[in-house]
C-alpha distance (Angstrom), angle and dihedral (degrees) to the residues before:
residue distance angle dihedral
X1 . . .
X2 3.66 . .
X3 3.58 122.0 .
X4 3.47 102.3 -122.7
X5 3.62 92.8 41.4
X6 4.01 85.2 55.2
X7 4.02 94.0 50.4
X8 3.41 95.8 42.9
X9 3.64 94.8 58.3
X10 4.21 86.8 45.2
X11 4.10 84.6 56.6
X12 3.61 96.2 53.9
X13 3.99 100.1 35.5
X14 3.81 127.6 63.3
X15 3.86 110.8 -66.9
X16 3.61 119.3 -132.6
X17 3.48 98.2 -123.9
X18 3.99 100.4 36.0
X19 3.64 152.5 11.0
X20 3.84 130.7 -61.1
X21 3.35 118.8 -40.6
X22 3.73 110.4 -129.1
X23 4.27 114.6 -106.3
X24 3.56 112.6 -77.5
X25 3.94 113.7 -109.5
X26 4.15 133.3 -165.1
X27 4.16 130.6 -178.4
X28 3.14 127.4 -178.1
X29 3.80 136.0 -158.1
X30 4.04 117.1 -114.4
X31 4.23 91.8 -151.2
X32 3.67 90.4 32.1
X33 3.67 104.2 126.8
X34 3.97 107.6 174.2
X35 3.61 87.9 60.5
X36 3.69 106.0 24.9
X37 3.94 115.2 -147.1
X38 3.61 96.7 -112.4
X39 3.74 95.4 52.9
X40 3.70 83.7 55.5
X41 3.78 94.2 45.0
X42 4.05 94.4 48.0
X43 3.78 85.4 46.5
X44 3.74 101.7 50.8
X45 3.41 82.1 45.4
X46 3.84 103.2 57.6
X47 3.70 91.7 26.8
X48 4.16 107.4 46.5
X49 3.50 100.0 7.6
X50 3.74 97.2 -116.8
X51 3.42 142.3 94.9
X52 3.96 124.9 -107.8
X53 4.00 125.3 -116.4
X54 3.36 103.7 -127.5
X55 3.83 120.3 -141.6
X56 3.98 128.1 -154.1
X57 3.39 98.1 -113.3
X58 4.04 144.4 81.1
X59 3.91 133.2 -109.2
X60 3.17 102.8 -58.0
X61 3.87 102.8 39.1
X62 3.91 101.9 164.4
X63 4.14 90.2 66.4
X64 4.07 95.5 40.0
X65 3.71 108.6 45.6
X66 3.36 106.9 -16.2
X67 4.15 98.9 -178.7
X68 3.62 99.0 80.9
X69 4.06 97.2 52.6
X70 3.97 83.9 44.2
X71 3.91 91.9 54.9
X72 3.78 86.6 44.5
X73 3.77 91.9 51.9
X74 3.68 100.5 45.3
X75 3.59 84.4 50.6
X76 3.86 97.0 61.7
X77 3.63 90.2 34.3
X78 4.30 86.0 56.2
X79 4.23 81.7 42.3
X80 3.72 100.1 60.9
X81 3.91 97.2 37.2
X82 4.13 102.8 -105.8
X83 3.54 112.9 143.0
């Protein structure tokens, strides 16, 4: 078994030493073009089992247009229950 195959299914299972680990999440960035959004669709696929969110934005997302990964964030962080 592949190792990130093996974490990834310790992440969103029951740790042995604590409670639920909150659900695994991906995005991806449409114009990203170091890691191209179907690279990071096939491997949140094989890897997680999920599909990404994809964000309209490039690599690094947080400098160029920051508003759509924030939106994205707060809604995970509103998903799981944190603040």
């Amino acid at each position: 078994m592949r190792w990130g195959v093996r974490r990834s299914r310790v992440r969103r299972g029951r740790s042995r030493r604590g409670p639920t680990c909150p659900p695994a999440s991906s995005w991806a960035g449409t114009n990203d073009r170091c890691f191209a959004p179907d690279l990071v669709r096939r491997l949140s696929e094989e890897r997680l089992g999920i599909a990404p969110d994809e964000v309209e934005s490039g690599h690094v997302s947080a400098f160029g247009d920051p508003d759509p990964l924030v939106a994205l964030l707060e809604r995970y962080r509103t998903e799981v229950g944190l603040l």
